[in-house]
N, C-alpha and C positions, 0 to 999 in steps of 0.2 A: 560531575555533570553527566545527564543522560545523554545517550544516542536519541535522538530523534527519526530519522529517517533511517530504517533497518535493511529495504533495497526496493528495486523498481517493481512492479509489477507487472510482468509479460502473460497478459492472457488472450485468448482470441478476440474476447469482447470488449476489453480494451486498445485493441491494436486495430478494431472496426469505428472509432469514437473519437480518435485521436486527434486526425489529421482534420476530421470537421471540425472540431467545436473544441480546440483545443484542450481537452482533456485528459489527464495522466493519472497514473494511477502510480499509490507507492504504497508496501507494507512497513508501518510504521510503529513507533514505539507505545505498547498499551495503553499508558499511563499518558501520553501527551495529549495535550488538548491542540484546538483551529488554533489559535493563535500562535502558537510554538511551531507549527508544522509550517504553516504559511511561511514564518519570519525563516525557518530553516531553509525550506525550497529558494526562497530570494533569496537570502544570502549563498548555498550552495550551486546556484542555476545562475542567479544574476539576473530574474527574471521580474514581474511585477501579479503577482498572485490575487486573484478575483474572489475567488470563491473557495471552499473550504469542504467538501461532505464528507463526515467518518460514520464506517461501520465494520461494530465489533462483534466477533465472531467468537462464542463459546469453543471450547476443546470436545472432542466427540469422544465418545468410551469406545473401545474398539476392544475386539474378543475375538482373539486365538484358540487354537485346539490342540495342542500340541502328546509328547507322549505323556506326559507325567500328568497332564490334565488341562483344566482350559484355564488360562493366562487373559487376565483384562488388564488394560490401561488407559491412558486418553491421550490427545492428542493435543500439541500446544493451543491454547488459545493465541490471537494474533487480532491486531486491528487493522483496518484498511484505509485507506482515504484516497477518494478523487479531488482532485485538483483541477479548478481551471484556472487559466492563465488569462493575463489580457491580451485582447486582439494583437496579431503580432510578433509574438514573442513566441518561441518554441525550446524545446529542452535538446538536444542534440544527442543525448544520451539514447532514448527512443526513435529516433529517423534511421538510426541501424540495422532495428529491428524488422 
C-alpha cells in the first residue's frame, strides 16, 4: 500500500489562508487521486474534508558548473493539494506553526 500523505506543507502563503478559510496544505503522494487524499486526511485528522484541489509540479533541470565540467540534473517532481475542511474542524498539527 502506498503512502498517501508524504508531510504538511509550511509555506507563507499557506500559513496567511489557514486560519480563514480553513485551508491546509499537504505534499502528497504523486500517483494519488481526491478521493484517496480526502479519505486519508479524515481518517489521520479525524476531521470532515470539503473540498479537494491538487497541483502537480514537474521536476526542474538544474545546471551546475563544477571543475571537471557542467553537471545537469532535475529536481523531484512532487504533487500538492489544498484541503478544505468543514466549518469547524481544525488540524492541530498547523496551529503550532
Amino acid at each position: 500500500m502506498k503512502s498517501i500523505l508524504v508531510k504538511p506543507l509550511y509555506t507563507e502563503k499557506m500559513t496567511q489562508i489557514n486560519p480563514e478559510l480553513g485551508k491546509y496544505g499537504f505534499i502528497v503522494n504523486i500517483d494519488a487521486n481526491k478521493i484517496e487524499i480526502a479519505e486519508a486526511i479524515e481518517k489521520k485528522f479525524n476531521v470532515k474534508v470539503e473540498e479537494v484541489n491538487t497541483i502537480r509540479y514537474k521536476g526542474k533541470e538544474k545546471t551546475q558548473f563544477r571543475r571537471r565540467g557542467r553537471y545537469t540534473g532535475r529536481t523531484a517532481k512532487y504533487k500538492k493539494a489544498i484541503v478544505t475542511l468543514k466549518k469547524g474542524d481544525k488540524i492541530e498539527l498547523f496551529e503550532q506553526v
